[in-house]
C-alpha positions in Angstrom: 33.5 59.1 -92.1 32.3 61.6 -89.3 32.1 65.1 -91.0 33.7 68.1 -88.2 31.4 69.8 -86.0 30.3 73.0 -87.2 29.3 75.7 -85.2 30.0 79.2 -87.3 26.4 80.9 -87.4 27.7 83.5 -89.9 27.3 80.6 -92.6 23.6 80.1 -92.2 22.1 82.8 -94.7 24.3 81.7 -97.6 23.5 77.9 -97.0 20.1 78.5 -97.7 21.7 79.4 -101.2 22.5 75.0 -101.7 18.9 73.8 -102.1 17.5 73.1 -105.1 14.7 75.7 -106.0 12.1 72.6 -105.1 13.1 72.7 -101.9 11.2 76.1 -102.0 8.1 74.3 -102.4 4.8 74.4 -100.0 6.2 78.2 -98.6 4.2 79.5 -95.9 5.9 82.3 -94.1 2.6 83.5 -91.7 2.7 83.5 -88.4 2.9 79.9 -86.3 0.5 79.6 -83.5 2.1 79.7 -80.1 1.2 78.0 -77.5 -0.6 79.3 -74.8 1.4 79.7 -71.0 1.0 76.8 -69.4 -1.5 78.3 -66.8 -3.8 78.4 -69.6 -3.7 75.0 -69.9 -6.6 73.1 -68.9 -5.9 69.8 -67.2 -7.5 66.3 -67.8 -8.1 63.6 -65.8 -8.4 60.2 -67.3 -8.0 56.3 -65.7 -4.2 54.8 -65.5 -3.5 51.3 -65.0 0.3 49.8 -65.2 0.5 47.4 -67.7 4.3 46.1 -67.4 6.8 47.6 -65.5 10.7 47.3 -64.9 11.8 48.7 -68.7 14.7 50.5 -68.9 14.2 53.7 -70.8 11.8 52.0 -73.0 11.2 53.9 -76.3 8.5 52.6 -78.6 5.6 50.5 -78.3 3.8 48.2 -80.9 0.7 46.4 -80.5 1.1 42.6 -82.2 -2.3 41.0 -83.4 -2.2 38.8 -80.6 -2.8 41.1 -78.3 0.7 41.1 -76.9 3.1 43.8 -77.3 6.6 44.9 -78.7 8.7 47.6 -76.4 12.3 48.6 -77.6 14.4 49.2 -74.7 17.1 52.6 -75.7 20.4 50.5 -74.3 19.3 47.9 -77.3 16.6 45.4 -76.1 13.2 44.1 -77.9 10.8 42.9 -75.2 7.4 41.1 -75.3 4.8 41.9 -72.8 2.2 38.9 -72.7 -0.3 39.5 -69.7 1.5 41.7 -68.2 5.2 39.8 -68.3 7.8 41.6 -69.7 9.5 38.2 -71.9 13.9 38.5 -71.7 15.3 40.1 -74.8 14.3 38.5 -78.4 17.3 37.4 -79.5 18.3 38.6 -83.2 18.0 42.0 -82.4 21.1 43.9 -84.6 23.8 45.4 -82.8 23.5 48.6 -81.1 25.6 51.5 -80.4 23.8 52.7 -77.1 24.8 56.3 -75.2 23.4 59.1 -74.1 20.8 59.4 -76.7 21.9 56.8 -78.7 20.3 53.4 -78.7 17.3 51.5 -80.0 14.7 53.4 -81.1 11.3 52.9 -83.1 9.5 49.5 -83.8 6.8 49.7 -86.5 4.9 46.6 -87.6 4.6 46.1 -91.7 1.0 47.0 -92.8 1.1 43.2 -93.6 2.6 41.7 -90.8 -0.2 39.6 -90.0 0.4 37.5 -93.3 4.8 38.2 -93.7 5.3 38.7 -89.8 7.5 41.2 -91.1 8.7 44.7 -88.8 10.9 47.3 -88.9 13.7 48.9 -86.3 15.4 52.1 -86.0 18.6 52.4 -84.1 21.9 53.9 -83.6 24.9 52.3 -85.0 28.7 52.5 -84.6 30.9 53.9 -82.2 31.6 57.2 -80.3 33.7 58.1 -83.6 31.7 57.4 -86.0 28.3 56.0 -85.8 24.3 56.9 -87.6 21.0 56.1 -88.0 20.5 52.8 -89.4 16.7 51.1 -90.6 16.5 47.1 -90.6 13.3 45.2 -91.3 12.9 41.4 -89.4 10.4 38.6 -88.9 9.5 38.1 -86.2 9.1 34.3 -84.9 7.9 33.5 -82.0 11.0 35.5 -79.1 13.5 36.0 -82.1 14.1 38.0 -85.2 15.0 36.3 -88.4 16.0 37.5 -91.8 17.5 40.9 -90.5 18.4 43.1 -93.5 19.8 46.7 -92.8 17.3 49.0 -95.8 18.7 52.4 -94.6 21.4 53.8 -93.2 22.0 57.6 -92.9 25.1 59.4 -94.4 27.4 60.5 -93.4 28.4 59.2 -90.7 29.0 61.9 -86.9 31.2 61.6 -84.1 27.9 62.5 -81.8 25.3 60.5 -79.5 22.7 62.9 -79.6 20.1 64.1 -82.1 19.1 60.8 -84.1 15.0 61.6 -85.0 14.4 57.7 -85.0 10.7 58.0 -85.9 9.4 55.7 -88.9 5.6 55.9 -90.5 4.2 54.1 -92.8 2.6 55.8 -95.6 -1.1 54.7 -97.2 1.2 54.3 -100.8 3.3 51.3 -98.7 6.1 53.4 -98.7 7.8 54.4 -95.3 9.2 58.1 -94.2 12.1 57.9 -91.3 13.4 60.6 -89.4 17.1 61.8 -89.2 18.0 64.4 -86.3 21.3 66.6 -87.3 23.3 65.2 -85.1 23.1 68.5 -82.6 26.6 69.4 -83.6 26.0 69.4 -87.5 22.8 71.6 -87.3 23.7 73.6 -90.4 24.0 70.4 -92.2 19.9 70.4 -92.0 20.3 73.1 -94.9 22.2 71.3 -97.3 20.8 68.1 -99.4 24.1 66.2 -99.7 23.7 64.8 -96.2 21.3 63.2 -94.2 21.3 65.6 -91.3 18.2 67.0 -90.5 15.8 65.2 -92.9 12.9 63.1 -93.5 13.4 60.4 -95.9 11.2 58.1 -97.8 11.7 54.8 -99.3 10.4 51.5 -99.8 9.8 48.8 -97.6 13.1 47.1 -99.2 14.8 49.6 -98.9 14.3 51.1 -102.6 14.1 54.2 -103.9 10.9 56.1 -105.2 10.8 57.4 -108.3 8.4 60.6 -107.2 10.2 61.3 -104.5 10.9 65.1 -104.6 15.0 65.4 -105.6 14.9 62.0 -108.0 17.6 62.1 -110.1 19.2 65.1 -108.5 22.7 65.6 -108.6 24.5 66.4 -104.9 21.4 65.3 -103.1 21.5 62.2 -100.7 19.3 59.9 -101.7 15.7 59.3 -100.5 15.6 62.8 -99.0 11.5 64.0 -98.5 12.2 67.6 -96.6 14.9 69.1 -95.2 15.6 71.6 -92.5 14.4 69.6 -89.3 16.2 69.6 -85.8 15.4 66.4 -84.1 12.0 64.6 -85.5 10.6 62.3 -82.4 6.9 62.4 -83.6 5.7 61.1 -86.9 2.5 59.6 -88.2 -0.1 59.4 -91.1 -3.0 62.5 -90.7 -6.4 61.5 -92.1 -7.7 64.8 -91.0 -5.1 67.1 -93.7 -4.3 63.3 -95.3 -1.0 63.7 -95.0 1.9 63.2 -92.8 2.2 65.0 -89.8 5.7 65.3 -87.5 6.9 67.4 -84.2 10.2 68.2 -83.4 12.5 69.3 -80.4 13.7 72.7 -80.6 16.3 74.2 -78.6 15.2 76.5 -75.4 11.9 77.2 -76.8 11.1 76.5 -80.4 9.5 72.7 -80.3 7.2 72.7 -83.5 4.4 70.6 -85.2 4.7 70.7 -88.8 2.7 69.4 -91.5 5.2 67.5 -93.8 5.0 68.4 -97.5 7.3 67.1 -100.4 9.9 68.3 -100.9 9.6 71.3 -98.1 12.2 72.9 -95.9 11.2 73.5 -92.3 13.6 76.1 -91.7 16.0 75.0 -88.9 18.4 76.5 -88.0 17.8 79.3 -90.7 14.2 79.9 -88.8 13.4 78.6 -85.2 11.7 80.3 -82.6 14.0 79.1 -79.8 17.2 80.3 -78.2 20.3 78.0 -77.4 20.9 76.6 -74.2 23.4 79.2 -73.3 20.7 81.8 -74.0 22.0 83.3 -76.8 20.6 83.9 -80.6 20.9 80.9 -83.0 19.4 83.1 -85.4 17.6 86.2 -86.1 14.8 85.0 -87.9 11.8 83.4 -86.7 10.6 83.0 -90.2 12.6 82.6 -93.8 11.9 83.1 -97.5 11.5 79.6 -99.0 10.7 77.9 -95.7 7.9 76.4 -94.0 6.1 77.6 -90.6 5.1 75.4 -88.1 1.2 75.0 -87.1 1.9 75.1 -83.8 5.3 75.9 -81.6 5.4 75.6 -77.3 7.3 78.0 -75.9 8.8 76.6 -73.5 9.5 73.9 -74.8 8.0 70.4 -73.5 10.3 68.5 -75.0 7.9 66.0 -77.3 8.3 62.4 -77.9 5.6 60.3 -79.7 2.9 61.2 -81.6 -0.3 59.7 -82.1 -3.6 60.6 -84.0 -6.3 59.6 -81.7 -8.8 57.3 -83.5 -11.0 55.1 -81.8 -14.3 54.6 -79.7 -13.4 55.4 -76.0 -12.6 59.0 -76.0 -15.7 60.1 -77.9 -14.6 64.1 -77.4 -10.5 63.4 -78.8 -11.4 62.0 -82.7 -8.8 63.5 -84.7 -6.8 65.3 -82.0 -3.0 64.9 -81.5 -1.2 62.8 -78.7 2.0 64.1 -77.7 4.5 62.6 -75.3 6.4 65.4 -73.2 9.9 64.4 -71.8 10.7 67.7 -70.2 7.1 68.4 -69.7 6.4 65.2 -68.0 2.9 65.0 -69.3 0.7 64.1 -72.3 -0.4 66.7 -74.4 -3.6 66.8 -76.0 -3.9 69.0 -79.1 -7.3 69.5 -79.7 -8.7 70.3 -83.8 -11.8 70.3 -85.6 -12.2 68.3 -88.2 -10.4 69.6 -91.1 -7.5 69.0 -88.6 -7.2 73.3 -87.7 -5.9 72.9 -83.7 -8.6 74.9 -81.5 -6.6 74.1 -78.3 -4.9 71.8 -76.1 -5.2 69.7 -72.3 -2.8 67.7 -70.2 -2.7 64.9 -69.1 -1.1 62.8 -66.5 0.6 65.7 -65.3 0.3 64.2 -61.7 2.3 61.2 -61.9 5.3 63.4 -62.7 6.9 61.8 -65.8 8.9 62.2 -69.1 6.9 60.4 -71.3 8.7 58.7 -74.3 5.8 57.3 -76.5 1.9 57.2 -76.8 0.1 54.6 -79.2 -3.7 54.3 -79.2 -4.8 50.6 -79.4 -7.8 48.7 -81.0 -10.5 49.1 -78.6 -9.5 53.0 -78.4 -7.3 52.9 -75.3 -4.6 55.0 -75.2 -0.8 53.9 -73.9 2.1 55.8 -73.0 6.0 54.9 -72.4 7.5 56.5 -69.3 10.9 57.3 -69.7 13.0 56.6 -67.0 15.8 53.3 -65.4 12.6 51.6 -64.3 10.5 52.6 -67.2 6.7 51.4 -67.3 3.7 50.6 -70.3 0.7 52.8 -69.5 -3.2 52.0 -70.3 -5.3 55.2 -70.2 -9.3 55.0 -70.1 -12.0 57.4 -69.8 -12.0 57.8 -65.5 
């Protein structure tokens, strides 16, 4: 069932109080580094070329061995593009509960998939009353998904349609992390461990439960919880350069963070954030918290960031190892440049002219990189050196 909405601020110190003393683990209370205004910013110009077209709000990409891809659609569609043709829906998709925010989310091929055909979607499932953040793995065959099997599903239940994360990644152990917004209106619920709200969580592909995972075996902890403390997770992925997992999140006015995800770890929100609400006024006082960790990088404003990519490949020679970041309110790419132990030196836009939110970014084989543009008559982006 739905839990209430919760919305008394005076709470927030003492439910820092309900985590188990590991959640205390990985503390780093120094200062985050801000981003610079955006008239520091240099800009970047690279080569665009429309791949499909005519998607509607289209919010993950995945890049089949074929050479076709896989694009969810938010109000619930899977598409294939082959050459440029955007296929009608694969049928077998599960049912989703599409609104606002809610919808179809991430698609994420299984590291095996050419040999077991075998992917994974995140989506939003239920009703206005009561719905969450469910996790079924398919086969694919041919313009159809078979075997569907439901391996996660988020507890407990809201009565909201926005804030679902959505994000899953694959770790090099075969296990996967997924992503679990807090539901906007639960955001103290990110502090406690008996829900789902606000976490990252790890499990197996079937949907099992790892034995190292940081609260095993706890008592009044949900299980599969990894960290805690997050607002709204829409960027996550595997980091060879700190070889580890990597993850941004939306904050509020101001306060969008990339954090490097540790077991066990509490990223602080809404204890710690280093944004206001949209009504301007204090969420909290602190910009840091005992026991919590600090982001390695926050924008202030806030560009809103959606899909996150470690570049990797031959094409853009100058980017190894540097972050792709999809900007929704920002309507741009980000580029966050590092060295390469992974520290970030800086960071460029990109596509900043074409004037839209974009959803997702994925960097392909041969080194290309694509983006998802957000919008009724959403498009796949292919970016080359101009």
């Amino acid at each position: 069932m739905p839990l209430p909405a919760r919305r008394c601020r005076a709470a927030l110190a003492a439910l820092a109080l309900l985590l188990p003393g590991t959640a205390l683990a990985q503390s780093t209370e120094g200062p985050a580094l801000a981003s610079p205004p955006p008239g520091e910013i240099a800009r970047e110009a690279v080569q665009v070329d429309t791949v499909a077209s005519g998607l509607e709000h289209p919010w993950s990409l995945a890049f089949l061995p074929d050479g076709d891809l896989l694009v969810t659609e938010r109000p619930g569609r899977l598409r294939r593009i082959h050459e440029g043709a955007v296929s009608a829906p694969l049928s077998g998709v599960p049912a989703v509960w599409a609104n606002r925010q809610a919808g179809l989310f991430d698609v994420v091929l299984d590291p095996g998939f050419t040999e077991n055909q075998v992917l994974y979607l995140s989506y939003a499932h239920g009703s206005g009353a009561a719905n969450t953040l469910r996790v079924a793995r398919a086969r694919l065959a041919g313009d159809a998904l078979e075997d569907v099997e439901v391996i996660f599903e988020a507890q407990p239940y809201r009565a909201t349609s926005a804030h679902y994360g959505g994000r899953i990644a694959f770790l090099p152990d075969g296990t996967l992390l997924v992503a679990n917004g807090e539901g906007y209106a639960y955001r103290e619920e990110a502090q406690r461990l008996d829900s789902h709200f606000g976490t990252i969580v790890r499990l197996f592909p079937d949907g099992g439960m790892p034995e190292d995972n940081p609260f095993f075996g706890h008592e009044h902890v949900q299980p599969f919880v990894y960290t805690s403390g997050h607002r709204n997770v829409q960027g996550l992925a595997w980091d060879p350069l700190t070889g580890g997992p990597i993850a941004h999140e939306h904050g509020p006015r101001g306060g969008d963070e990339i954090n490097l995800i540790h077991a066990g770890a509490n990223y602080g929100w809404p204890l710690a954030t280093y944004g206001i609400d949209y009504s301007g006024t204090l969420i909290s006082p602190y910009q840091t918290y005992p026991g919590t960790e600090q982001p390695v990088l926050y924008w202030a404003p806030s560009i809103a960031p959606s899909g996150l990519a470690v570049y990797q490949g031959d094409l853009f020679a100058d980017w190894q190892g540097d972050l792709l970041v999809g900007a929704l309110a920002g309507q741009h790419l980000r580029r966050v440049i590092r060295d390469d132990i992974g520290a970030i030196t800086g960071q460029t836009d990109l596509l900043t002219e074409l004037g839209e939110r974009i959803r997702d970014v994925r960097v392909a084989a041969d080194g290309s990189v694509y983006v998802l543009t957000d919008a009724a008559d959403g498009a796949v982006l292919r970016l080359t050196p101009p």
